[in-house]
N, C-alpha and C positions, 0 to 999 in steps of 0.2 A: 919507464914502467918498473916497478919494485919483484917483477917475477912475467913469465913467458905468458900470454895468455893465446885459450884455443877456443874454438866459437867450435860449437855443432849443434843438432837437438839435445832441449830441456830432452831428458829422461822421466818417466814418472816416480822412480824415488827419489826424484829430485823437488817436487813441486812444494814438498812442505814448507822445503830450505827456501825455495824463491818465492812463495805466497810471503815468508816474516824477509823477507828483502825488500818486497814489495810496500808492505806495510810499514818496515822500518824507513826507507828512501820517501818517501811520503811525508808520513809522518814526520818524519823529523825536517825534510824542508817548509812546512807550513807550523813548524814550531809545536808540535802537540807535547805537552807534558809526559805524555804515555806514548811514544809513536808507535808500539804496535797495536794500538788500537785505533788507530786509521783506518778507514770505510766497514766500522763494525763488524755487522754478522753477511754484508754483500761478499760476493766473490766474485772475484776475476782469473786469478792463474788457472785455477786447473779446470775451469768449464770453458774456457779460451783454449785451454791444450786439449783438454776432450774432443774441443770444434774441430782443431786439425793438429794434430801434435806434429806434424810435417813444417807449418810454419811456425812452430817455435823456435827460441833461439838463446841455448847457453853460453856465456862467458865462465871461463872455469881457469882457474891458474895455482898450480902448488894441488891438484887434485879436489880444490873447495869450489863450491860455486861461486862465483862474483856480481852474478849481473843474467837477467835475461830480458826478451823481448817476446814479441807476439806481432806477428802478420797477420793482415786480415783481407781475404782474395775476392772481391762481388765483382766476378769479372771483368768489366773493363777500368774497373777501381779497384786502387788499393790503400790500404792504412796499416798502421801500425801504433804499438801502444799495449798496455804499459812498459815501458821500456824503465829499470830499476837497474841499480846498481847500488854497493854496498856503501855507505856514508864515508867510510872511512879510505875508499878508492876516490871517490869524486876526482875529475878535475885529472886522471891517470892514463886518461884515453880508452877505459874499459867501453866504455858508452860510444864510442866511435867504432871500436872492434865491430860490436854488435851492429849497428846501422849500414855498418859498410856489407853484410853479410847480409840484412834486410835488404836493402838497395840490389845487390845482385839477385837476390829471388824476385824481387819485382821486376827486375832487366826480363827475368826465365819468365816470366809471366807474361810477359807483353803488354803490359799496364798502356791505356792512353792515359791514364789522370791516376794520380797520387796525393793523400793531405794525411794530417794529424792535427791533434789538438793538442794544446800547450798551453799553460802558463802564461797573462799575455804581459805580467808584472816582470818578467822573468827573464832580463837582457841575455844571461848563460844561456837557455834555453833557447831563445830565438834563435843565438849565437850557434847557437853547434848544429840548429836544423836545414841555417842558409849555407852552410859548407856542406850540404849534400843536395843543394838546388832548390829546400825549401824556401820559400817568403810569404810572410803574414798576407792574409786577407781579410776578412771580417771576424767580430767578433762572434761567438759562440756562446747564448746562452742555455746554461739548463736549471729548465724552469721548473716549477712545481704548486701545487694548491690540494687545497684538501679537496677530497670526495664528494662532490654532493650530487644529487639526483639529474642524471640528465635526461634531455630532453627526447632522446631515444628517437629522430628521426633516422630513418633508413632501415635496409635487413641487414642483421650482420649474424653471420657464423663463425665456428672457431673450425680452424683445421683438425684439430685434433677429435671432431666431431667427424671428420669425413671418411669414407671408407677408404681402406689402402689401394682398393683396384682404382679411386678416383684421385690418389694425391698425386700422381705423375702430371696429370691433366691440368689440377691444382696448381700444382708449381710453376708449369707453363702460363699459365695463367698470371702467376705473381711477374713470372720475368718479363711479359709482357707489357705490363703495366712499368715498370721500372725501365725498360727499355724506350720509352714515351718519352721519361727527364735527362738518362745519359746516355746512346748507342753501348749498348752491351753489357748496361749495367745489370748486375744480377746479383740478388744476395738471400737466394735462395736454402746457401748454406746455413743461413741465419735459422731461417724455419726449419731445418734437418736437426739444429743443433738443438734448438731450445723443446723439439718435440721428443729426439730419442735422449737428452741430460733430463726431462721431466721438469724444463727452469721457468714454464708459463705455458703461454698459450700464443697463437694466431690468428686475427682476427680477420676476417675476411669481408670486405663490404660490398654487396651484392647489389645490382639494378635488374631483377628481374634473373638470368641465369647468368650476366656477363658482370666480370669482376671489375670494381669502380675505383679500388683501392686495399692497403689489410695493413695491420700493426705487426710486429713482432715482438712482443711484447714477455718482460719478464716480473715472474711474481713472487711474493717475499723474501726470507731468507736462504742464503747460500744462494743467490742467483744476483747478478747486478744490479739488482732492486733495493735487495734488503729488508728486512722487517717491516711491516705494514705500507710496503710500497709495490707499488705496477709502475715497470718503468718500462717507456715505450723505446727500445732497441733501432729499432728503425719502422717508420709508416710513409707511407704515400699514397697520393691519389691521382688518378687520372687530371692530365692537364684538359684547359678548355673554359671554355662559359661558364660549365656547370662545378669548375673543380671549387668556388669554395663554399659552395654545400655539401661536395664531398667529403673533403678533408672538417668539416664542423659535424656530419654524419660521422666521421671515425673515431675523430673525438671522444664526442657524446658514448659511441661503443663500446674502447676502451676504459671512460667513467664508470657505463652500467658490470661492462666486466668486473673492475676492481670493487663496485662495490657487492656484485655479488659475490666475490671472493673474501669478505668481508678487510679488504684492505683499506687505508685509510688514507694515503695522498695517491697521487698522478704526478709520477714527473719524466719530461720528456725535455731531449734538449734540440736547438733550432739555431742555424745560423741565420746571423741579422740582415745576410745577404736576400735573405728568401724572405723580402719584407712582407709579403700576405700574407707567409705563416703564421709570422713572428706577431705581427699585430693581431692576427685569431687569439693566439694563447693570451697576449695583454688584455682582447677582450674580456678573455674569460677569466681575468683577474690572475693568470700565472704569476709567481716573481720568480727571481732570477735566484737560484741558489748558488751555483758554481760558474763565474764568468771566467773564459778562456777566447781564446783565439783559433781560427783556421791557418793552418800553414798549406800551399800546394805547390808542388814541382810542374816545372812549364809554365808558357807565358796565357795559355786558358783556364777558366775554369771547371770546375765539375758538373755537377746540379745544382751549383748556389747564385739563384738568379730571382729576383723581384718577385716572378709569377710561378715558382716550383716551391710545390706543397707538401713536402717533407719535413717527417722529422728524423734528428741523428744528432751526432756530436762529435764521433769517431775519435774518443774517448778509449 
């Protein structure tokens, strides 16, 4: 190592320096002429630190910053991501500081299942996530298609239409459903975050007064969608007989959302483990814009199974 380095929390006058870290470590692996213009006008750092600025994580050495990461806790899961470091560190062991430092907050969490997504071109990357117990699984598409009118089977409401004395009930609700594909999966944070940062909406799809599934869904700029996009963060639907008219009801909801948002694609991403998904979004003409890979710690899996009808990327 060329200088002492110290892991604790990103700071928030730190995020500007590690959003063009971000962008530059990117960028420049994927070759961009310009790397910091890497994922345009989308954001990741500081609406990820907004979510929990507890699970972020600085690499700092000589008093500059080097390197950060981001944990991500739905409780009996966890991920992690973007993990950046400066081009010019690569290959120094910054990026191992920080994971080792990730890895003990997931030990404090009491994680049953852990993944990331990766690079699946990417041997380095493999490489440094199987010395902390990760190994590839499926591949990870995120897919996309333009807007067009859907078919608008089912009810669906947005959370943020619902009164504050009813979101506690709400959110119960969501864990509920989520807790159907993994024991104690929960990522209710997700809908806390995207409703108090104002980065989209929650879609909620209704049978009558019992919740069937919802999106968490992010829209336009400065949110991880970006410009004229609804990108769906994480959705599910109830397992069962009836789940793939559910999950093609949520669909269709998130469509009619973005396009009364007047947005212009839908992109959601799916692992190819969850082959009903996957083959819904193929039906519906998705392609594949960004192919990665699943990495998970332990010899089980998550919720990536044949008949679980989610979408994520954990990206």
């Amino acid at each position: 190592m060329p200088m002492d380095v110290a892991i604790r929390a990103l700071e928030e006058p730190e995020l500007d320096d590690a959003e063009r870290i971000f962008r530059l470590a990117f960028g420049t692996f994927i070759g961009l002429p310009d790397p910091l213009q890497f994922s345009g006008d989308c954001a990741y750092v500081r609406t990820r630190w907004l979510g929990d600025p507890s699970a972020s994580f600085a690499a700092l050495g000589d008093g500059e910053l080097l390197g950060s990461n981001f944990a991500a806790h739905w409780g009996s899961f966890g991920s992690f991501g973007p993990l950046t470091v400066r081009p010019e560190l690569w290959e120094q062991g910054v990026a191992k500081r920080l994971l080792v430092a990730t890895m003990d907050r997931f030990d404090s969490w009491g994680l049953a299942h852990a993944g990331l997504f990766t690079f699946a071109q990417s041997a380095k990357h493999i490489g440094l996530y199987q010395r902390f117990g990760f190994y590839p699984r499926f591949l990870t598409g995120v897919m996309a298609k333009a807007v067009t009118q859907p078919a608008g089977s089912g009810r669906a409401e947005l959370f943020s239409a619902s009164s504050e004395a009813s979101r506690d009930a709400c959110l119960a609700e969501c864990r509920a459903v989520t807790s159907t594909l993994l024991d104690g999966l929960d990522v209710t944070s997700e809908i806390r975050s995207v409703q108090s940062q104002a980065l989209g909406d929650t879609i909620l799809l209704l049978n009558g007064n019992r919740l069937q599934g919802f999106a968490v869904c992010h829209l336009g700029p400065r949110t991880e969608a970006g410009s004229g996009v609804c990108y769906v963060k994480f959705g599910a639907v109830r397992p069962g007989a009836h789940a793939p008219e559910r999950f093609a009801g949520l669909l269709d909801a998130c469509a009619a959302m973005a396009r009364y948002r007047g947005l212009e694609r839908l992109v959601a991403g799916v692992n190819t483990a969850r082959r009903s998904a996957y083959r819904e979004l193929l039906a519906r003409r998705m392609q594949i814009d960004i192919l990665g890979v699943s990495m998970q710690r332990g010899g089980e899996l998550a919720y990536d199974h044949p008949d679980s009808f989610v979408l994520d990327d954990w990206r």
